[in-house]
C-alpha positions as CSV (number, residue, x, y, z in Angstrom):
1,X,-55.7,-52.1,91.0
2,X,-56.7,-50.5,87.7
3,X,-56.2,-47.0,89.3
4,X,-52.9,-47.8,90.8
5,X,-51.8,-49.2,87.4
6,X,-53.4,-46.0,85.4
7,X,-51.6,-43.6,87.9
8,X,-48.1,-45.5,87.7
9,X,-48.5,-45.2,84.0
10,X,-49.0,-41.4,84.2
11,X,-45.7,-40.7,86.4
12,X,-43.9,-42.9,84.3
13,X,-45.3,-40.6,81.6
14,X,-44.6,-37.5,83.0
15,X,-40.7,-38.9,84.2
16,X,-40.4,-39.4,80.2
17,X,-42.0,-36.2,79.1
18,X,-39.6,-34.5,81.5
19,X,-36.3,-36.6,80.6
20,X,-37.2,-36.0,77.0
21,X,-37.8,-32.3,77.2
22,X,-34.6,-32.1,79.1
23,X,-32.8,-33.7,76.9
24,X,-34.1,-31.7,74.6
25,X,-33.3,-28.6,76.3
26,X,-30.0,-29.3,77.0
27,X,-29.1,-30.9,73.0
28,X,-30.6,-27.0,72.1
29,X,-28.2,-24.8,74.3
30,X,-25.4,-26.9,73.4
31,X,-26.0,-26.6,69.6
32,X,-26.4,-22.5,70.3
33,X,-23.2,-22.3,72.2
34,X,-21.2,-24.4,69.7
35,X,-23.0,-21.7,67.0
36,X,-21.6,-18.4,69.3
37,X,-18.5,-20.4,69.5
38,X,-18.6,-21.1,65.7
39,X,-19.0,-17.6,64.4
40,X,-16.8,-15.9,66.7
41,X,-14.3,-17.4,65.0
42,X,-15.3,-18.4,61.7
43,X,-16.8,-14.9,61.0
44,X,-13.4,-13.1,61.0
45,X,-11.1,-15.7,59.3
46,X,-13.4,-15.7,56.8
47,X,-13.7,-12.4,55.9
48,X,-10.2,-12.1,56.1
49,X,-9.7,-15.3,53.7
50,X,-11.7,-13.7,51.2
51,X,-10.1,-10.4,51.3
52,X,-6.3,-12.2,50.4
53,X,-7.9,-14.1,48.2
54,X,-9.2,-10.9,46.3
55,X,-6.3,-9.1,46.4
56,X,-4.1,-12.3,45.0
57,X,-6.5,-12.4,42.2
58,X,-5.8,-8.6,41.3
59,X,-2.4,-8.5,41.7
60,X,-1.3,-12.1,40.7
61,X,1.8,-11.4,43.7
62,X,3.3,-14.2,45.4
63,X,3.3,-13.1,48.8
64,X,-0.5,-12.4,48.5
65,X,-1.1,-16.1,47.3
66,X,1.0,-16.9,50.2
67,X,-1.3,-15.3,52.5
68,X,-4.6,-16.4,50.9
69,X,-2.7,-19.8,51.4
70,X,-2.4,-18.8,55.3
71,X,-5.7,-17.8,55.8
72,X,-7.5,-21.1,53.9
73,X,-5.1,-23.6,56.4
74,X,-6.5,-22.0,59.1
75,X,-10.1,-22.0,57.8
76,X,-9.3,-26.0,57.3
77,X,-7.5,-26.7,60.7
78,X,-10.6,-25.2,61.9
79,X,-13.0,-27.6,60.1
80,X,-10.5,-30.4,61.1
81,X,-11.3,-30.4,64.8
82,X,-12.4,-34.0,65.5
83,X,-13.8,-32.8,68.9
84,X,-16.2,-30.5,67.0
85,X,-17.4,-33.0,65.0
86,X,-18.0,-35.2,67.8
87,X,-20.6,-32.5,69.2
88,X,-21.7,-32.2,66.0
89,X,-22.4,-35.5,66.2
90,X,-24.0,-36.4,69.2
91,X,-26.3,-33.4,68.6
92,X,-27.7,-34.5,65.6
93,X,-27.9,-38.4,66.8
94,X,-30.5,-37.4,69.6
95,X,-32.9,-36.2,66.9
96,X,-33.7,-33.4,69.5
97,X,-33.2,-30.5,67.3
98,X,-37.0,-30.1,65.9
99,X,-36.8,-25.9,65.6
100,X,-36.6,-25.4,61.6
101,X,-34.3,-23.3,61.5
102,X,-31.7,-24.7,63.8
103,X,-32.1,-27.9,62.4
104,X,-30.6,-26.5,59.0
105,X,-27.9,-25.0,60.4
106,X,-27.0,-28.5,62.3
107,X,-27.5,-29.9,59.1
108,X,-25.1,-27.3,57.2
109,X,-22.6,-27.5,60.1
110,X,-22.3,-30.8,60.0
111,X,-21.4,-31.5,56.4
112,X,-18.7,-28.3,56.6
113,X,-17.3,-30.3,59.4
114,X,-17.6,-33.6,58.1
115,X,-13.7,-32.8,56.9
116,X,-12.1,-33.4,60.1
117,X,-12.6,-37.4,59.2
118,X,-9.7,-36.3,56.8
119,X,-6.3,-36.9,57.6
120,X,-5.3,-32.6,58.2
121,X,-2.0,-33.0,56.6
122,X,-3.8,-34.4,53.3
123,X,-5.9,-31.6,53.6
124,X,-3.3,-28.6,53.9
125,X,-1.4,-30.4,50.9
126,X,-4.7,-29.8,48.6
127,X,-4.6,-26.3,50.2
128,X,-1.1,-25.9,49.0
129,X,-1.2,-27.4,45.7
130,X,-4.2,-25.2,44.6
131,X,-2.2,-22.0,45.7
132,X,0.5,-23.2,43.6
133,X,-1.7,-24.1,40.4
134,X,-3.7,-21.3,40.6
135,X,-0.3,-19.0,40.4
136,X,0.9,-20.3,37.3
137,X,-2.9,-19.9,35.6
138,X,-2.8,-16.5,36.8
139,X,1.0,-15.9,35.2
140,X,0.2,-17.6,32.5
141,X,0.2,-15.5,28.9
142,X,0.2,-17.2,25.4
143,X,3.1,-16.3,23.6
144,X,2.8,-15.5,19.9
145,X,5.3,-14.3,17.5
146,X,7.2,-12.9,19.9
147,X,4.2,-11.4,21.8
148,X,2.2,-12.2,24.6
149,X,-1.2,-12.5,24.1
150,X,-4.3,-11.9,27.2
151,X,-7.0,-14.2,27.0
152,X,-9.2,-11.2,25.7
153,X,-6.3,-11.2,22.3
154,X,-6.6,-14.6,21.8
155,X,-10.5,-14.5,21.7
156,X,-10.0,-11.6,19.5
157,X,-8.1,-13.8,17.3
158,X,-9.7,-16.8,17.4
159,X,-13.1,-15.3,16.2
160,X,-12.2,-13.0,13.6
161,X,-9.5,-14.3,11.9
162,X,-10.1,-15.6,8.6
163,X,-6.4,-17.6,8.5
164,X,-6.7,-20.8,9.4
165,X,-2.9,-21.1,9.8
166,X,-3.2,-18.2,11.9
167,X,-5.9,-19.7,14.4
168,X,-4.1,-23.1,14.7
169,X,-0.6,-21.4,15.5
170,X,-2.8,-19.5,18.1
171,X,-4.7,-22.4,19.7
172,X,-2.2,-24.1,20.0
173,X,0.0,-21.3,21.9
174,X,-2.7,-20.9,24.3
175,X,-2.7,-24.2,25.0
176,X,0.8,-24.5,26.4
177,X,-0.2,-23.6,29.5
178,X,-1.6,-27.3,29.7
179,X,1.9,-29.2,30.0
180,X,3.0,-26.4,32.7
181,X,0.0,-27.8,35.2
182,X,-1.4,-31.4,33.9
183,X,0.9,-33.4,36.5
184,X,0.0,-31.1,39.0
185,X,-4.0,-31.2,38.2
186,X,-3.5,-35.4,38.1
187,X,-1.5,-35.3,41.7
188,X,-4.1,-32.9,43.4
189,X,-7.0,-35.2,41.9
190,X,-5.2,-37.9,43.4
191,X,-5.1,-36.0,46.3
192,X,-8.8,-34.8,46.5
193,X,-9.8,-38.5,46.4
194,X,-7.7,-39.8,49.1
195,X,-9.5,-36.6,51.5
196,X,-12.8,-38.4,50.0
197,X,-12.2,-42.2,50.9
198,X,-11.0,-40.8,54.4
199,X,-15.0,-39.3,54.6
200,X,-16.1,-42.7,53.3
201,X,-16.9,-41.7,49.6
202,X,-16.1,-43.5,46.3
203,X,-14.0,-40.0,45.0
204,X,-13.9,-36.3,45.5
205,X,-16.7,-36.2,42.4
206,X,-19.2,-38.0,44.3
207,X,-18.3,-36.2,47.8
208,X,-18.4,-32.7,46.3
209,X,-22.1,-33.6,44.5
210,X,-23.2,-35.2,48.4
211,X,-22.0,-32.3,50.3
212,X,-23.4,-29.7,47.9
213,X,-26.8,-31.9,48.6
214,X,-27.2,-33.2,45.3
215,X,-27.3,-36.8,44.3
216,X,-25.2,-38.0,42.2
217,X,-27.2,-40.7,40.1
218,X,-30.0,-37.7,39.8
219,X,-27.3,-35.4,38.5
220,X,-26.3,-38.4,35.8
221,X,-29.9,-39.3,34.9
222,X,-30.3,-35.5,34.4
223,X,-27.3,-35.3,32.4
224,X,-28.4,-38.5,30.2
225,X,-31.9,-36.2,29.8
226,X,-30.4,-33.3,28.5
227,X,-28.2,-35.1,26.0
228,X,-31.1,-37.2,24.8
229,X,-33.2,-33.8,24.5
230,X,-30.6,-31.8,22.5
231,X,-28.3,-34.7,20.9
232,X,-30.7,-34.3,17.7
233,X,-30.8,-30.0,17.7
234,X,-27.5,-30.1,17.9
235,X,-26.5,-32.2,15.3
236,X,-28.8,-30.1,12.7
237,X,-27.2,-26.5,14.6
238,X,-23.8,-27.9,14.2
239,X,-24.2,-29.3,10.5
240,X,-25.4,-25.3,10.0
241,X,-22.1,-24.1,11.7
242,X,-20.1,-26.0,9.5
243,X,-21.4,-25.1,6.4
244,X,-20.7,-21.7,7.3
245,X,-17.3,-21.7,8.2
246,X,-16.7,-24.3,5.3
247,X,-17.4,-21.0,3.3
248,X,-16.4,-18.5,5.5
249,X,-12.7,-20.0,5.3
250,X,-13.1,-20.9,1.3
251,X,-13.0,-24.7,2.3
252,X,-12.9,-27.7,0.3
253,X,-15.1,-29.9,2.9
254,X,-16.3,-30.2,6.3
255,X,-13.6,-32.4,6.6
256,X,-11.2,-29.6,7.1
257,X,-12.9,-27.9,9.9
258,X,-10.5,-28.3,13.5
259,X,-11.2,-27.1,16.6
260,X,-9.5,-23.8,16.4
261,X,-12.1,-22.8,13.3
262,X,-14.8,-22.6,15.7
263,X,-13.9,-18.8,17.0
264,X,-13.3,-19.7,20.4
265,X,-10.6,-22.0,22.3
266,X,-13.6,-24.7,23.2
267,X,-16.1,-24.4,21.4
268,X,-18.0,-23.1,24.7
269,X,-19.9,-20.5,23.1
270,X,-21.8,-20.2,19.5
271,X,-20.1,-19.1,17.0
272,X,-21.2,-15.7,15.0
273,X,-23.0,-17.5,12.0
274,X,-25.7,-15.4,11.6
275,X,-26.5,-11.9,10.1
276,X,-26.6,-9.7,13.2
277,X,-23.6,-7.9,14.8
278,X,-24.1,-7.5,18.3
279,X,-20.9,-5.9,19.2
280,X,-21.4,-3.2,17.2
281,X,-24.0,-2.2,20.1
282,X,-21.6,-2.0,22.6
283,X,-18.3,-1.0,21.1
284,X,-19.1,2.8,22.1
285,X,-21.0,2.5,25.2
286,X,-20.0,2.2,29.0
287,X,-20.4,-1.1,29.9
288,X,-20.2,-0.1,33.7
289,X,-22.8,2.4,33.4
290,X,-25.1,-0.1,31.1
291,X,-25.5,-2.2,34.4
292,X,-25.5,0.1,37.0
293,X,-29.1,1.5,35.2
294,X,-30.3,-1.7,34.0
295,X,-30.2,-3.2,38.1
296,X,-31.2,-0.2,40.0
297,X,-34.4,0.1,37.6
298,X,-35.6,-3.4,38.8
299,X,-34.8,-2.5,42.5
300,X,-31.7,-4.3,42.6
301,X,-29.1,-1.6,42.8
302,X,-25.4,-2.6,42.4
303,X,-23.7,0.8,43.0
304,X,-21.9,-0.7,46.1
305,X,-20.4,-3.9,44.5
306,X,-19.2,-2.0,41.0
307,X,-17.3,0.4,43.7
308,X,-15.4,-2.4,45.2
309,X,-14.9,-4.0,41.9
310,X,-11.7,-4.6,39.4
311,X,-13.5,-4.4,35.9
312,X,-10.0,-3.8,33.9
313,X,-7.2,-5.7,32.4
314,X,-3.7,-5.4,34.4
315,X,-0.3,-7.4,34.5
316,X,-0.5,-10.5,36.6
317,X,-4.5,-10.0,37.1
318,X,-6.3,-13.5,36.9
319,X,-7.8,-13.0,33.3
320,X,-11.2,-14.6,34.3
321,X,-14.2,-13.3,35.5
322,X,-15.9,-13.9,39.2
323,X,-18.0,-12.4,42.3
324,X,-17.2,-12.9,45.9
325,X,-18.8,-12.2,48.8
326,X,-16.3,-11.4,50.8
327,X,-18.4,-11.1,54.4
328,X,-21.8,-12.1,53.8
329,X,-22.7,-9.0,55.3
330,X,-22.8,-6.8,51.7
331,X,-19.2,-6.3,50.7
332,X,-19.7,-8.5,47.4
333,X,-17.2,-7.6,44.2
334,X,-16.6,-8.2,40.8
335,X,-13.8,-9.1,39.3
336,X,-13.5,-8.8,35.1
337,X,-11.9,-8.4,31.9
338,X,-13.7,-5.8,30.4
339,X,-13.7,-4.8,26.6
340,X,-16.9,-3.3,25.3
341,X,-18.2,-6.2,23.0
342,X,-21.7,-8.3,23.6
343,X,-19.6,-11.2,25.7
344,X,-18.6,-9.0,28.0
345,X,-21.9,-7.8,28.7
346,X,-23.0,-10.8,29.0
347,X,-20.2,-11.0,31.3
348,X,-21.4,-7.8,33.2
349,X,-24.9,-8.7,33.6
350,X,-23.8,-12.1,34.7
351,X,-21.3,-11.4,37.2
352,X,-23.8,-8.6,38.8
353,X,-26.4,-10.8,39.0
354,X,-24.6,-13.1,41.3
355,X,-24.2,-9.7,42.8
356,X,-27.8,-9.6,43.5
357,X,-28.4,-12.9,44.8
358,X,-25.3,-12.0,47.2
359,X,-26.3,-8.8,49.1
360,X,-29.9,-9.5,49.2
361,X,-29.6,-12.8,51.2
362,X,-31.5,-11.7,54.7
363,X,-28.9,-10.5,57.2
364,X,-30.6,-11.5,60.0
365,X,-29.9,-15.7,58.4
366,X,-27.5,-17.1,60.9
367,X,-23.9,-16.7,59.2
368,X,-23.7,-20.2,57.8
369,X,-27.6,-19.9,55.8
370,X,-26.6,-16.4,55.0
371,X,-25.7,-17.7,51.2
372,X,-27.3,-18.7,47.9
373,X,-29.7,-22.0,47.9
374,X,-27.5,-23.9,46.1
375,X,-24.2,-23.3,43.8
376,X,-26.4,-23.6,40.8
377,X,-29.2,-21.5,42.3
378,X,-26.9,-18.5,42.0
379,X,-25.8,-19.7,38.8
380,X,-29.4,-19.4,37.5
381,X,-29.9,-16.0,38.2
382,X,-26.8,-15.4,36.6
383,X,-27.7,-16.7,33.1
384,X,-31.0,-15.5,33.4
385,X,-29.5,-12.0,33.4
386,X,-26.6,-12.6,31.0
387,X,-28.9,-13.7,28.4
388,X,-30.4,-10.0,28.3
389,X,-26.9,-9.0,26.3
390,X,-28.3,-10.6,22.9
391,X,-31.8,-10.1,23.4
392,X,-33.2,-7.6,21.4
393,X,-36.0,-6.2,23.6
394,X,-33.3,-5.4,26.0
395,X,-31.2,-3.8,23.6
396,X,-33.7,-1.7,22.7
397,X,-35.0,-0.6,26.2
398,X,-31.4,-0.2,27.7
399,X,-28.7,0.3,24.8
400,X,-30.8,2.5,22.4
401,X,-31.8,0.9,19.5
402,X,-35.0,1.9,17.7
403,X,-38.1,-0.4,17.2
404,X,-37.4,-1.0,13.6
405,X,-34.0,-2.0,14.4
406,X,-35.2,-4.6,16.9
407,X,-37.6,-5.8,14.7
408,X,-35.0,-5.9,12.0
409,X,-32.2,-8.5,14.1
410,X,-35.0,-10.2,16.5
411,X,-34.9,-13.2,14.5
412,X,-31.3,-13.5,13.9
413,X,-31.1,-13.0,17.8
414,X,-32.8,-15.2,19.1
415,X,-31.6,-18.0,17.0
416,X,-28.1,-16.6,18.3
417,X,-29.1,-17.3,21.7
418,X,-30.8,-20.9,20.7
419,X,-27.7,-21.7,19.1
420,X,-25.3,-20.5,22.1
421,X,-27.5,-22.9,24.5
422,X,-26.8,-26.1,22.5
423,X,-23.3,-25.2,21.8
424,X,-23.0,-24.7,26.2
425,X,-24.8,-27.7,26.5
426,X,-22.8,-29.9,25.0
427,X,-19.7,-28.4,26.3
428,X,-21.2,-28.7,29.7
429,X,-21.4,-32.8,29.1
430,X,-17.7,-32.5,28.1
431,X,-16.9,-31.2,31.3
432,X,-19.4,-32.8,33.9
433,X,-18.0,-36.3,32.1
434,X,-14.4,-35.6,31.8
435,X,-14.5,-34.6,35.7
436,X,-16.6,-37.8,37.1
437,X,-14.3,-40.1,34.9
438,X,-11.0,-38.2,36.0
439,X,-12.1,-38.9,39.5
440,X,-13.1,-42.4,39.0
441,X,-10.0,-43.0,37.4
442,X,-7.1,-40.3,37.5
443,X,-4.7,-43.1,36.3
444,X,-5.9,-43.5,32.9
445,X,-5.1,-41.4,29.6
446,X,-6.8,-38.2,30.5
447,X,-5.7,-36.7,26.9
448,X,-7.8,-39.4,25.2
449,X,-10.5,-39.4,27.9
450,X,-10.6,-35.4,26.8
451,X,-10.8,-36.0,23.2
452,X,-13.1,-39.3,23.2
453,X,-15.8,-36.6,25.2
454,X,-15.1,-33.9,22.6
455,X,-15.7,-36.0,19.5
456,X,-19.1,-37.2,21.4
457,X,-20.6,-34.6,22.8
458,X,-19.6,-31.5,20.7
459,X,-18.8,-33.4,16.9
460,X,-15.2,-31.9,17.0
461,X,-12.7,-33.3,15.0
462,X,-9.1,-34.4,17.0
463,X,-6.7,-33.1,15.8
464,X,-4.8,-35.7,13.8
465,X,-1.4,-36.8,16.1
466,X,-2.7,-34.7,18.8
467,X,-1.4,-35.9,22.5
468,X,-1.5,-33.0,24.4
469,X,-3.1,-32.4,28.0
470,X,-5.6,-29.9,26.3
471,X,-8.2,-30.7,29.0
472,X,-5.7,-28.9,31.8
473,X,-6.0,-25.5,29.9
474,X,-9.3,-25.1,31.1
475,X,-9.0,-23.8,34.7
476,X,-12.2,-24.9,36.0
477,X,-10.7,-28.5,35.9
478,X,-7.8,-27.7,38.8
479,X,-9.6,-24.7,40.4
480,X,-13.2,-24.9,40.3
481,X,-13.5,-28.7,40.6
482,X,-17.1,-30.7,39.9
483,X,-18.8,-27.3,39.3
484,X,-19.7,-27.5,35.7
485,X,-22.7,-29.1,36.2
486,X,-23.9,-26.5,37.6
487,X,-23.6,-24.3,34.7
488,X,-26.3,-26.6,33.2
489,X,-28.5,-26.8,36.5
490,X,-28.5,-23.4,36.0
491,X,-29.9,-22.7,33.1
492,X,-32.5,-25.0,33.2
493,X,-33.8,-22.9,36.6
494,X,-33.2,-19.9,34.9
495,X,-35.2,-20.8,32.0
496,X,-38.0,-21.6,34.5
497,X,-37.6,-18.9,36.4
498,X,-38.0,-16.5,33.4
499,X,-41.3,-18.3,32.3
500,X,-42.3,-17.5,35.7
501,X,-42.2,-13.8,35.9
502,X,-43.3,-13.5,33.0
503,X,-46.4,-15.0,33.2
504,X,-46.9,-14.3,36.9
505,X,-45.0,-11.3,37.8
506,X,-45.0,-9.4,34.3
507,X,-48.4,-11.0,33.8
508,X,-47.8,-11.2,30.0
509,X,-48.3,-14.5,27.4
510,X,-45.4,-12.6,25.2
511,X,-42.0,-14.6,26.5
512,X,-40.0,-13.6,23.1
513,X,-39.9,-10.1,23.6
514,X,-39.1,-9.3,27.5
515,X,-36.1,-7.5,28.9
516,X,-37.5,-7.1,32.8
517,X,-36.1,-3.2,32.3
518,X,-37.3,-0.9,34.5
519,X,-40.1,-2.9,36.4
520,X,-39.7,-2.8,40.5
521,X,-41.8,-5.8,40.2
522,X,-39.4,-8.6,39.3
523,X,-36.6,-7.7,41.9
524,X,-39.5,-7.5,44.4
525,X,-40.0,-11.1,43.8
526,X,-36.4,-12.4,42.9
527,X,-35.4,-10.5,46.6
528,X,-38.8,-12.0,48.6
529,X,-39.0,-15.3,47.2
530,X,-35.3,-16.5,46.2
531,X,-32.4,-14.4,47.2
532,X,-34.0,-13.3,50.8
533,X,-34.7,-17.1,52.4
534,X,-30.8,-18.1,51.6
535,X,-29.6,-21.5,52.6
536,X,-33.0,-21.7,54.8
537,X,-34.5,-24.2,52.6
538,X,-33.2,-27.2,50.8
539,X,-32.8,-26.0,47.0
540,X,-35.6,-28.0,45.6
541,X,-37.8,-26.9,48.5
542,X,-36.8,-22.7,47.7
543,X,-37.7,-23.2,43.7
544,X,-41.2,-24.9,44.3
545,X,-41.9,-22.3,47.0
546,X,-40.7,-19.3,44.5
547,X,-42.3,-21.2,41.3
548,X,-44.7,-23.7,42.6
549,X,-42.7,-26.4,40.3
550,X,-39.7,-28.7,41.7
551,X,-36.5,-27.8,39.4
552,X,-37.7,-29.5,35.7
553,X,-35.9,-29.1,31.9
554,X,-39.3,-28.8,30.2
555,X,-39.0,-24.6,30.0
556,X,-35.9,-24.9,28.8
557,X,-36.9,-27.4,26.0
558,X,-39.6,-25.3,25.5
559,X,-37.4,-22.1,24.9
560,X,-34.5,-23.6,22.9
561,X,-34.6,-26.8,22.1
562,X,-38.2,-27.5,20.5
């Protein structure tokens, strides 16, 4: 009886064994064939969704919005299929899926096709509504006595005039491109949430964070961190500021400072308060030809993408600064502003090091892991890079300058850069803030929600009678929605990332005076360790493989705040 019983057992076994592996077989070629099925047309309409998108940024033209605007319905009527997501589904339900690598790209798949739960109709309205935003940002000039000013002229203004009449006038010029768009941004907010409740999320804040596999309530204890950590340095760095524009304008008080005294239009970036030009480095040299050198010495050549790219001011030309990858597959551009001043190579190095990240993702990835980690990963490598524009070490190895002139603005350099962090940071609260309770709420007074955040976070005063929709004349906000966190994210990994190489790659205790120039090393191990594995790994998972530390603030206390 026991054998009969221990034999039955043993069929039953095998039946199971066999129904399972089945099952798993046949879960595995249905995934592949939805993948074939996937790229053959994904592939394609992206590439070709990209490229109008490009070419409307360039030539600010309607009829190229109106294609870009073409291309991106189809992309989302494609996401929209319910029947997709069904397969999607039932794929991912049976738990059959144990390859690694298939597994992410069921995972990815299925939050890029978690949109067809959306009503279609609500999402080809957001489509629209962006197209038309984004048209009137890009058409958009401030008009000042009589003239029309580019971004890059009213920077210009802004931090070098010494008339405060003159900078108010100005600021507030720019700023009229806020009443043209706020109802818009508050309807397509409106809008944005409704495509989240139909997914089953609270608002389009919380969805974007979920999808972009971040959790929100780590994101806001991260954000409470990092104003706990710098609340106190920036009070002191901001106090500083003000006693040297109090002079620098021949001011009574502190009491007289307004935003537009702080030599940029939001206080996004430090102002020039201490003894060191850095423009004066740059105003002669080829900004173009600075980067080009600086990434093929570390083995990260950029010849291709600087080919491809619009660097230049022209009529109509979104006045910003960005990198696409338009195919995953290496044709990755730059779009920019340039004048020859330290921001914009900042800019440069910035911009081209999303570059990097871009074209050395592995092209064997499938097409849907063929991109950065995470936004913020990219981001990172970004910042890491930019940073080089004020650092004197670099200077010195890549623009020229002697070692007794190093020596000579190393100080007043570094407390530049110090200084620009804590400034960003509390700009980046601002936004991350203004967003989640914009999304929360779209309903309420978004000019006082603006203002409340700005008096808190960056100790501006409002200006008195003030009731203008100053927070739509940042584009970000309508274009680039829940993304400024990012920023943040990124610096902290960038930060980390730096300590890294230099202690492990460079193999060097010096972390003040480093510029990377010139060593093969450090593009060796940004390509091996972080831009070749992609979207393989979750983020968390990439940065403790490439640093052997989950993503942590302490390196960039450790470099700028304490």
């Amino acid at each position: 009886m026991n054998r009969f019983k221990t034999l039955l057992l043993m069929v039953l076994s095998i039946a199971l064994i066999s129904g399972c592996h089945s099952k798993k077989e046949k879960m595995n070629k249905e995934l592949l064939n939805f993948i074939k099925q996937y790229d053959s047309v994904i592939v394609p309409l992206y590439k070709q969704a990209n490229l109008a998108s490009w070419n409307a940024s360039v030539s600010g033209k309607p009829e190229d919005f109106k294609k870009a605007e073409e291309l991106n319905l189809q992309i989302v009527k494609f996401y929209a299929d319910k029947k997709k997501l069904s397969a999607l589904e039932e794929i991912k339900v049976s738990g059959m899926i144990t390859d690694s690598l298939l597994a992410r790209q069921l995972d990815v798949l299925y939050r890029e096709f978690i949109m067809a739960k959306a009503d279609t109709a609500k999402l080809n309205a957001v489509v629209r509504m962006e197209t038309s935003i984004e048209q009137k940002y890009g058409n958009f000039r401030t008009e000042y006595k009589g003239k029309k000013l580019t971004d890059n002229d009213v920077e210009q203004i802004l931090s070098t005039s010494k008339d405060v009449n003159e900078e108010k006038d100005v600021w507030i010029a720019q700023k009229q491109i806020g009443p043209v768009v706020a109802d818009d941004i508050r309807k397509l907010a409106k809008m944005r949430n409704a495509v989240a409740k139909d997914l089953g999320f609270k608002n389009f804040h919380e969805m974007t964070l979920i999808l972009e596999e971040e959790d929100p309530k780590v994101i806001s204890n991260l954000f409470d961190q990092l104003d706990s950590l710098t609340r106190d340095s920036f009070k002191e760095a901001k106090g500083e500021i003000d006693d040297y524009f109090v002079k620098y304008y021949n001011l009574k008080s502190k009491d007289e400072l307004m935003p537009w005294n702080y030599q940029n239009r939001f206080f996004q970036e430090a102002p020039k308060i201490y003894a060191v030009d850095l423009d004066k480095y740059y105003k002669d040299k080829n900004l173009e030809k600075l980067t080009l050198n600086y990434y093929n010495g570390i083995g990260l050549p950029v010849d291709d993408v600087m080919k491809n790219s619009d660097l230049y001011e022209k009529p109509g030309k979104n006045q910003h600064a960005f990198e696409t990858d338009i195919d995953r597959l290496g044709d990755v551009r730059v779009l920019c502003n340039l004048k020859p001043n330290a921001s914009w190579m900042n800019t440069m190095l910035h911009e081209f090091g999303h570059s990097i990240y871009s074209k050395n993702v592995d092209p064997k990835l499938p097409f849907d892991l063929r991109v950065e980690a995470n936004t913020f990963t990219t981001e990172a490598i970004a910042m890491m890079f930019g940073r080089f524009a004020s650092n004197p070490q670099w200077l010195k190895d890549n623009v020229g300058i002697s070692e007794e002139e190093k020596m000579k603005i190393a100080d007043n350099c570094f407390k530049t850069l110090r200084l620009d962090q804590l400034v960003f940071s509390r700009w980046a609260q601002v936004m991350y803030r203004f967003e989640k309770g914009m999304y929360e709420n779209p309903d309420q007074d978004l000019n006082k929600l603006w203002w409340n955040l700005v008096e808190k976070y960056q100790l501006l005063k409002r200006p008195e009678g003030r009731n203008e929709p100053d927070w739509a004349t940042k584009i970000h906000v309508a274009l680039y929605p829940c993304y400024y966190h990012n920023y943040l994210m990124g610096e902290l990994l960038a930060s980390q990332l730096y300590y890294y190489i230099v202690k492990n790659v460079i193999k060097s205790d010096d972390y003040r005076f480093q510029s990377f120039a010139g060593n093969k090393a450090v593009g060796e191990f940004l390509k091996d360790k972080v831009f070749m594995p992609g979207m393989r790994y979750y983020w968390d998972d990439m940065i403790q493989k490439a640093t052997g530390e989950k993503l942590t603030p302490k390196y960039y206390a450790k470099q700028f705040v304490k």
